[in-house]
C-alpha positions in Angstrom: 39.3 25.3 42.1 42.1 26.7 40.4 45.0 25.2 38.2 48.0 25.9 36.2 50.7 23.4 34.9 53.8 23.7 32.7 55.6 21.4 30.6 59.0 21.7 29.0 61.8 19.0 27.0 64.8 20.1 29.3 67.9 20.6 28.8 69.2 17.5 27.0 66.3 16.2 25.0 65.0 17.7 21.3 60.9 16.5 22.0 59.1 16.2 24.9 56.9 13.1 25.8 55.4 14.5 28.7 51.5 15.9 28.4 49.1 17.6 31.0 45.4 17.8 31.1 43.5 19.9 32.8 39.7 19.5 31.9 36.1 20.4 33.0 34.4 17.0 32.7 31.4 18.4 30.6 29.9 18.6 26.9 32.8 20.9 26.7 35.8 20.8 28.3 37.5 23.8 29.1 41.5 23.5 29.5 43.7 25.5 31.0 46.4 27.0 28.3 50.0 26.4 29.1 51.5 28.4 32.2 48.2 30.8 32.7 45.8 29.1 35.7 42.5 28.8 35.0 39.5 28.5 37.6 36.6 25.8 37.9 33.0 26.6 39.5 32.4 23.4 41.5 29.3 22.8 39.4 31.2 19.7 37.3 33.8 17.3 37.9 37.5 18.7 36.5 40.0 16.2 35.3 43.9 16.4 36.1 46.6 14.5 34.4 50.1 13.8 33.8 51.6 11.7 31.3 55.0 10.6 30.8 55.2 9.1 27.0 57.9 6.1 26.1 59.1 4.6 23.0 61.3 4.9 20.0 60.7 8.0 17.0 58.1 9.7 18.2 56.1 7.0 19.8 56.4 8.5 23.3 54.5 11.8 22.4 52.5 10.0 20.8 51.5 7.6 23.6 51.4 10.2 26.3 48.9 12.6 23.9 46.8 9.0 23.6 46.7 8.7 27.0 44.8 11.7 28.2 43.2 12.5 26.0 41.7 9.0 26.1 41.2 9.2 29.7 39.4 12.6 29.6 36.9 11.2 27.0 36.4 7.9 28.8 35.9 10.3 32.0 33.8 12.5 30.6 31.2 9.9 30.0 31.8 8.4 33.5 28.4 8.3 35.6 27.5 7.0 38.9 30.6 5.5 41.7 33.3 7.6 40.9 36.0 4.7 42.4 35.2 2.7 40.1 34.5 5.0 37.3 38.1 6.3 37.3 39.3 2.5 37.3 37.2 1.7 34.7 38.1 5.0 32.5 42.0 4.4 33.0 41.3 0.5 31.9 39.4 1.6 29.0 42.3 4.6 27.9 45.5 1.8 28.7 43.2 -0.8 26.0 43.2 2.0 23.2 46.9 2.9 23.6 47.9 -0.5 23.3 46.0 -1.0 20.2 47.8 2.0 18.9 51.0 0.7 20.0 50.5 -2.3 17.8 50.7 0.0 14.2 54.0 -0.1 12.2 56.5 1.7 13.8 55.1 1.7 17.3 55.8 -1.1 19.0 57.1 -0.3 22.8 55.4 2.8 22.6 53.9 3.0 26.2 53.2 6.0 29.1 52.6 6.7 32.6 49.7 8.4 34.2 48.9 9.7 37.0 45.1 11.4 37.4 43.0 12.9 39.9 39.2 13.5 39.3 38.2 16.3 41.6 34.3 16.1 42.3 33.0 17.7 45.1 34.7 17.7 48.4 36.2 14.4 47.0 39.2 13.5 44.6 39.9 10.2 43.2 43.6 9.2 41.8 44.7 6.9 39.1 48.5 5.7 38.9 50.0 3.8 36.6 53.4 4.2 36.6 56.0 6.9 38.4 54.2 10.3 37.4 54.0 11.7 41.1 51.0 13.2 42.7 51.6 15.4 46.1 49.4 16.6 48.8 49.8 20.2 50.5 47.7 20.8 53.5 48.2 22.9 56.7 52.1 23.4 55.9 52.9 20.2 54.8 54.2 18.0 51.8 53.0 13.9 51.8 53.0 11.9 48.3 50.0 10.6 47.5 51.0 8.1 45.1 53.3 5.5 45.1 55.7 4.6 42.5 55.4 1.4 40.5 58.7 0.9 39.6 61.8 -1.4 40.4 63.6 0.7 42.8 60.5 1.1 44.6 60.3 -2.2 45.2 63.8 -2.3 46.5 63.2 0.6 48.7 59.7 -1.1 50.2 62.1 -4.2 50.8 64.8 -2.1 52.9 67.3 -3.3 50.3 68.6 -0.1 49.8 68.2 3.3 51.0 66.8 6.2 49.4 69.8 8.3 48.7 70.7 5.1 46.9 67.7 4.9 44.8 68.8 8.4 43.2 71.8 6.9 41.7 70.6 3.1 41.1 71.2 2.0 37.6 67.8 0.1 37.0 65.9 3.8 38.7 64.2 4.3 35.4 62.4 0.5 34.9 59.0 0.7 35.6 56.9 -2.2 36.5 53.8 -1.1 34.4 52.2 1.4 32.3 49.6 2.5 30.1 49.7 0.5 26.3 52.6 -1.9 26.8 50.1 -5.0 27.6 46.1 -5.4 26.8 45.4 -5.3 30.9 46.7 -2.8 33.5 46.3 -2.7 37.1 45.6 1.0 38.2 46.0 1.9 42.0 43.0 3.7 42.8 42.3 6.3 46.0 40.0 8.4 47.2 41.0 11.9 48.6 38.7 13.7 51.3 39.6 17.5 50.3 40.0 20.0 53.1 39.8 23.8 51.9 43.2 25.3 51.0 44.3 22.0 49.9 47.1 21.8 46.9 47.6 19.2 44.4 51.1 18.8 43.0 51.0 16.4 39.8 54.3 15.5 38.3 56.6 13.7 35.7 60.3 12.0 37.3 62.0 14.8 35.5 60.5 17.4 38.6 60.6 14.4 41.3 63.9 13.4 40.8 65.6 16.6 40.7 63.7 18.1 44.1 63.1 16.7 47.2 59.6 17.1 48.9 60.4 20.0 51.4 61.8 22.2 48.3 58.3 21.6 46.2 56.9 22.6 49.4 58.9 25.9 50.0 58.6 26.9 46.2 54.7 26.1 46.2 54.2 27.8 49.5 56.6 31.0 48.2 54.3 31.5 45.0 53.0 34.6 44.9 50.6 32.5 42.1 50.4 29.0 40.7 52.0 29.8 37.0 54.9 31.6 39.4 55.4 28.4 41.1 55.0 26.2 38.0 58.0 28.6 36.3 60.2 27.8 39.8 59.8 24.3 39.9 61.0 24.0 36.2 63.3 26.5 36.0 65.3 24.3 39.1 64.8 21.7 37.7 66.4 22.6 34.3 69.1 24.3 36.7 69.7 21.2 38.4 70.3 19.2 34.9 67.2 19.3 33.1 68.1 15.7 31.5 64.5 14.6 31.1 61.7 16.0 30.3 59.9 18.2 33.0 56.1 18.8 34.2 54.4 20.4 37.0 50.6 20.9 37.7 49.0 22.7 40.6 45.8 22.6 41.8 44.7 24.9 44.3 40.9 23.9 46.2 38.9 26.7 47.9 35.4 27.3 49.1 33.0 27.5 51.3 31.5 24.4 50.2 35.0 22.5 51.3 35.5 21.8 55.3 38.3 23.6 56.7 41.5 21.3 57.7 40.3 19.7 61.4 43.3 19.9 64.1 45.1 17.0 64.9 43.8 15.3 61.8 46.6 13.6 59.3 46.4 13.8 55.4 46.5 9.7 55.6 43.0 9.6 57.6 41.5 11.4 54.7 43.4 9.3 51.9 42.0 5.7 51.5 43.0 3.0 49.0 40.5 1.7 46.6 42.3 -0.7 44.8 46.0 -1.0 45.1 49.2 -2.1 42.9 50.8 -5.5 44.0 53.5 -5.7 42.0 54.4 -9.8 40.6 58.5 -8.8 41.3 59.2 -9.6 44.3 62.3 -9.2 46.8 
């Protein structure tokens, strides 16, 4: 497996709250530097991560840095059923976040994430939150993840339309994430990897400024991963660059990996472990 992933504050805003990971799960990790890919032997389990960090000050880089970093050690030390170890590890990074949110001077500090563990031909996902993860397979783009947040609920409901979500004045209220509350309730999926599969993990600030077919045209264009990571945020920064902005591909190869089977969709390899039921309701 090869990765690469890029973070960058934008246009409008002085700090940036967003954080990757990208981590062999081992006695030492190895992580990939910013904007240079970095390959994995299939010999251990590698960690992927986006955060997207929240709160007043500083709080938000703060939480988002808490976040994976707490989710790589609590991964790191996982052992047996991964499902349940990657529920468990994002239970056990959201419960030290919020007991760092509860210090003087950071209260409302909070953060998405979205994670996938890749082990084997398999990869699990964590969400909590609206940090996107994408799919590429056999020429096309499908979201893997689902957003928890209010629009998303209206969109689910047929209440309004998509190209009205874009504009809706409550688009950035999220229903949950990591360190605002004791508990979270992590939405959970296992991912049967095909060789030449890509992995697209990102924060709203990529999302929301490009549609699905132009991540897939950038990612497909390349010529390399860190080329494509530089595209993705360079348009998105052309397009406003009001938030914060992160991208982080993951490329799978091997002989160890069976090839994409014709006539088979991404969904019949994607199955949900444990799913988000949001309590708003429509």
């Amino acid at each position: 497996m090869s990765a690469c992933g890029i973070s960058d504050a934008g246009r409008v805003r002085k700090n940036n709250e967003d954080k990757l990971l990208i981590a062999r799960l081992a006695s030492i990790a190895k992580t990939a530097p910013p904007a240079r890919a970095v390959t994995f032997e299939a010999s251990h389990p590698v960690l992927l991560a986006v955060s997207d960090g929240m709160g007043g000050a500083a709080a938000g880089e703060i939480a988002s840095a808490l976040v994976v970093e707490a989710l790589r050690r609590a991964m790191a030390s996982a052992r047996g059923d991964w499902d349940d170890a990657t529920r468990t590890a994002v239970e056990r990074a959201n419960r030290e976040v919020w007991r760092a949110s509860r210090q003087p001077g950071r209260h409302g500090m909070g953060a998405t994430l979205t994670a996938i563990c890749v082990h084997g031909a398999e990869a699990h996902i964590a969400e909590v939150g609206d940090s996107r993860a994408y799919l590429i397979r056999s020429g096309q783009i499908r979201q893997i993840t689902h957003d928890q947040s209010f629009v998303q609920v209206l969109l689910d409901a047929g209440v309004i339309r998509p190209e009205e979500a874009e504009q809706h004045p409550m688009r950035s209220v999220l229903l949950q994430a990591m360190g605002l509350g004791p508990n979270v309730k992590a939405s959970v999926a296992r991912l049967e990897l095909r060789r030449g599969d890509r992995l697209l993990l990102c924060s709203d600030g990529l999302s929301n400024k490009i549609p699905a077919d132009e991540l897939l045209a950038i990612i497909d264009a390349g010529p390399s991963l860190a080329a494509a990571c530089k595209r993705l945020v360079a348009l998105a920064n052309e397009r406003g660059g009001e938030d914060n902005i992160t991208a982080l591909i993951a490329e799978l190869r091997g002989e160890g990996l069976t090839p994409p089977v014709k006539g088979e969709s991404m969904t019949q390899t994607l199955h949900t472990v444990t799913e988000f039921e949001p309590d708003t309701k429509i």
